[in-house]
N, C-alpha and C positions, 0 to 999 in steps of 0.2 A: 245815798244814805250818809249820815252825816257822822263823824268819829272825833270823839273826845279824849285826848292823847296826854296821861300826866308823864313830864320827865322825872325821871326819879332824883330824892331827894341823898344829896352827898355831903351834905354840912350834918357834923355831929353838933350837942348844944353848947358844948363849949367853944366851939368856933362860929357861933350862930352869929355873933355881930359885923365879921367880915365874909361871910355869905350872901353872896344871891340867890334865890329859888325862884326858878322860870317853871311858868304853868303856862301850854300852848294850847291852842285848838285848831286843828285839820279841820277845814270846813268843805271839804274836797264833796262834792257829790260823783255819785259813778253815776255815765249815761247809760238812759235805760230803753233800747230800741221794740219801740212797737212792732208788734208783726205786721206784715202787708197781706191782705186777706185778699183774694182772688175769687172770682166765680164766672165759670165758664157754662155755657148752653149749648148743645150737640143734639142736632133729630138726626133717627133713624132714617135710613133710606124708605119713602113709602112702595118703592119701586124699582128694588135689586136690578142690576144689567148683568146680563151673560151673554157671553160671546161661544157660540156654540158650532166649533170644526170640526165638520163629518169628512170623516179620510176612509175611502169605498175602493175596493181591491176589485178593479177590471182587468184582472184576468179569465183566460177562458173558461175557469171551473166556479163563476161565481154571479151565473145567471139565475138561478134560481134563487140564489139567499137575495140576493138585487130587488129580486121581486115580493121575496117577502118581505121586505123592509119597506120596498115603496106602498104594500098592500096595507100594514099596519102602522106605519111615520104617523097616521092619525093620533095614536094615544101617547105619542112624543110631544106634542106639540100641544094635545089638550092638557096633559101635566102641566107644561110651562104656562097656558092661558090661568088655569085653575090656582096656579102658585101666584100668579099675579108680575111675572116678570118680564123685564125690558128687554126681550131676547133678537141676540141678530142670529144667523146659522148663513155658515160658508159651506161649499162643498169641495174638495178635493179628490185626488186619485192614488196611488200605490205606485204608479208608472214612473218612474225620475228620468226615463230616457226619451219622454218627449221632448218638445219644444215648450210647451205650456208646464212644465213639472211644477208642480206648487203653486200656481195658478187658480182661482176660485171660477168653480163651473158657474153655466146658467146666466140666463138672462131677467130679469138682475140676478148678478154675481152674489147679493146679501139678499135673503131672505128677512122681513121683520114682522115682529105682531102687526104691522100695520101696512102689511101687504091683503090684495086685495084676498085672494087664497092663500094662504101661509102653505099647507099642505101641498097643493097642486103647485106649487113654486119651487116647494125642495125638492117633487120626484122629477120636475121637468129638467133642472140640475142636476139632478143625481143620476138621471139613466143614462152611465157613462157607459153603459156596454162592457164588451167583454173581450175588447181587442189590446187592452195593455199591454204593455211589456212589460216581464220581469227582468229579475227577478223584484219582487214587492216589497217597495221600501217604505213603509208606511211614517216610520220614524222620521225618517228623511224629507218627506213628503211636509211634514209637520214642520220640521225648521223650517223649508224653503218656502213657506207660506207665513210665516210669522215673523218673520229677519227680512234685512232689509237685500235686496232693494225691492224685493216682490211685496213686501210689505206698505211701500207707500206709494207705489206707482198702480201697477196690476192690481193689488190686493186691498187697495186706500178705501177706509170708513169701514173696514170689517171690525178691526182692534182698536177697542176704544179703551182711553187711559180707565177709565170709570168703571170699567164693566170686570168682573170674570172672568177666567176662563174655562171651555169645559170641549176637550178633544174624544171626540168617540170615534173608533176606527172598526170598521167590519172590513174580516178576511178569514179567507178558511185556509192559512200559510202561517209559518211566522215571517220576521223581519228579516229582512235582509239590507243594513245599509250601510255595510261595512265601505262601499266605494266612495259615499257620499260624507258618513259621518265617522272613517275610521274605524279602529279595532272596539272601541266600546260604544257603539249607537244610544243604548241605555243609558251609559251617562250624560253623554250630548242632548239627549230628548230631555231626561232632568233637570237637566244645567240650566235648556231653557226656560222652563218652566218654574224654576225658583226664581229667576230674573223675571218674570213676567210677575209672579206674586210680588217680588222683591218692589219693582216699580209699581204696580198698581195698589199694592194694602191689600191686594185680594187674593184670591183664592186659584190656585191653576192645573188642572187631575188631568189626567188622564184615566179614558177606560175604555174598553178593550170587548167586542165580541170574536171570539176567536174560538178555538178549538180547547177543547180541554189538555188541561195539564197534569201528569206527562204525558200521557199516552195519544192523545187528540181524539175525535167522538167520533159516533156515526148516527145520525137522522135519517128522515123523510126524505131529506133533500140530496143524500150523501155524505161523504166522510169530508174531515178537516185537521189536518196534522194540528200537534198541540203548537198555541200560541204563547209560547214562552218567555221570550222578550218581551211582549208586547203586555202579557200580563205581570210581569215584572216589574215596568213602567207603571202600570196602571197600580197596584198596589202601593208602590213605592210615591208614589204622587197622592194618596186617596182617594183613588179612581174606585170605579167598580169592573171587576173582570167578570163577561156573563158568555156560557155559551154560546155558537152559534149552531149546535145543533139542537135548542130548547124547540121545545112543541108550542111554543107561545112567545112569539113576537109580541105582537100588543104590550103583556105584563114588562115583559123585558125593556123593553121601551119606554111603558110607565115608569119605570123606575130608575131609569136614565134619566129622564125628566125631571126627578124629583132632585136625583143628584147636583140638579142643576144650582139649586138653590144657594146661595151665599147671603148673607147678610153682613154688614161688616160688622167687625166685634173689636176694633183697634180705634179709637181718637185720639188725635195726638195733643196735648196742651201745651198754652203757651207760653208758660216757665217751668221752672224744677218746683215742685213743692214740698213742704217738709211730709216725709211720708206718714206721719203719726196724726196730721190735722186733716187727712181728704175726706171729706163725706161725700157720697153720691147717691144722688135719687132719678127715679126713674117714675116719669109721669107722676111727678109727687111722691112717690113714695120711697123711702131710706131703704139702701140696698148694701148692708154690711155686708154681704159675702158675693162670690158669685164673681169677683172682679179680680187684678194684679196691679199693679203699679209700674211698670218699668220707668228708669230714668235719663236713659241714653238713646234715644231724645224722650221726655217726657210723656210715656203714655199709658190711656187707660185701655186697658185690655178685659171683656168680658170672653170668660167661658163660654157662654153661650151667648148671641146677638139679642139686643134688645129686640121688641116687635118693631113688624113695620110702623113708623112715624111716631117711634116712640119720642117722647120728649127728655132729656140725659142732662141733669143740669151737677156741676161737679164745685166744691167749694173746696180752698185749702189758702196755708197760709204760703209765703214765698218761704224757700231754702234760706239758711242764714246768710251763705255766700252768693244767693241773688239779689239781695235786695239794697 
């Protein structure tokens, strides 16, 4: 913008013949920076991954829940079909004083939708029997399956970066893995579980079929002291905590299934933007609410997951001090 600057005048009229009067003009323009406008495009996953760790209490008092599970794992696994998701499923044991502790059962060790019976492949893994040793470290069991070195040797192609996590432990005990993981197991199983969200963007619960809290139950099948760590974990993660003396496996199960679900709800973009310019639409259409901004590192965060293959396209201008 241009400025027109009078000096002010200091000759009175009687001294006007030996007077100068300067008149100047600042032709100064100020630069005027354009914004940098950005647009980015992000599809939804058409086909979430979960990685799904079944941790099975083979001690001797836990032949009959064994059996119910392997009787109804059907409506586990038809959730996951029905949900539409990329699921692998390990199986594990409570024992940490074998030789294999943390070790994934079964021939094959992963279970995937695209085995040839999904079903008959997790109870052929899972019938660990009922000679474990305690005491039942189910927490423990969970680290030494997920850390290394069991993780890329023994346990290699369970954990994948992309996928989920989702830990379900049946046991009619609680934990016991003070030997393994220390005076507080609870947090060690946490710990790892935000580290595993932390590195993959995803999501990572725990949940827990155990015995009721405080008192523990009694079924069909017999009694089960309360699972109290275990449901503590599971809470504390987003898990679901569900009986294990319920009259209905199947639902239980269904619903463990569903839990499975994750869609992601974080993209990250590829500058800072100013936050007052971001528009975003979803499959075309402007989506003012529903979303957050964070800016360390840049990202868009929805409430709730777009749908599967949704199409996420994000417009803004760059930060002053990016560009």
């Amino acid at each position: 913008m241009a400025r027109t600057l009078l000096k002010p005048l200091w000759c009175s009229f009687a001294l006007l013949q030996g007077c100068v009067i300067e008149n100047w003009i600042d032709d100064h323009d100020d630069v005027v920076i354009e914004p940098i406008e950005v647009e980015e495009q992000f599809f939804q996953t058409p086909l979430p991954k979960v990685d799904v760790l079944w941790i099975i209490d083979d001690t001797g008092s836990m032949a009959q829940e064994q059996a119910r599970l392997f009787g109804d794992f059907t409506a586990f696994v038809d959730e996951l079909e029905v949900l539409g998701l990329d699921y692998q499923i390990g199986v594990v044991t409570t024992d940490m004083q074998s030789e294999d502790a943390g070790m994934l059962r079964g021939n094959p060790w992963i279970v995937t939708r695209l085995s040839p019976d999904p079903v008959g492949a997790f109870v052929e893994g899972a019938n660990v029997g009922t000679e474990g040793a305690g005491p039942e470290a189910g927490l423990a069991a969970m680290v030494a399956a997920l850390k290394e070195p069991l993780r890329s040797n023994e346990n290699r192609g369970f954990r994948r970066d992309d996928a989920s996590l989702h830990v379900v432990l049946l046991s009619d005990a609680d934990d016991q893995s003070e030997d393994w993981l220390g005076t507080d197991p609870a947090s060690a199983a946490l710990s790892l579980l935000t580290d595993e969200a932390n590195r993959t963007g995803l999501s990572a619960r725990f949940s827990a079929i155990v015995g009721d809290v405080p008192l523990g139950c009694f079924g069909a099948e017999g009694a089960a002291l309360a699972g109290t760590r275990y449901t503590e974990v599971a809470l504390d993660s987003g898990g679901i905590q569900a009986s294990i003396c319920s009259d209905d496996f199947g639902v239980l199960l269904g619903e463990l299934g569903s839990a499975a679900l994750d869609y992601p709800t974080r993209f990250e973009l590829q500058a800072v933007p100013d936050p007052e310019s971001v528009r975003v639409s979803v499959n075309g259409i402007r989506v003012d609410e529903g979303w957050e901004l964070e800016l360390l590192p840049p990202t868009l965060e929805f409430g709730e997951p777009p749908p599967a293959g949704a199409q996420i396209d994000v417009r803004y201008s760059l930060a002053e001090d990016s560009q």
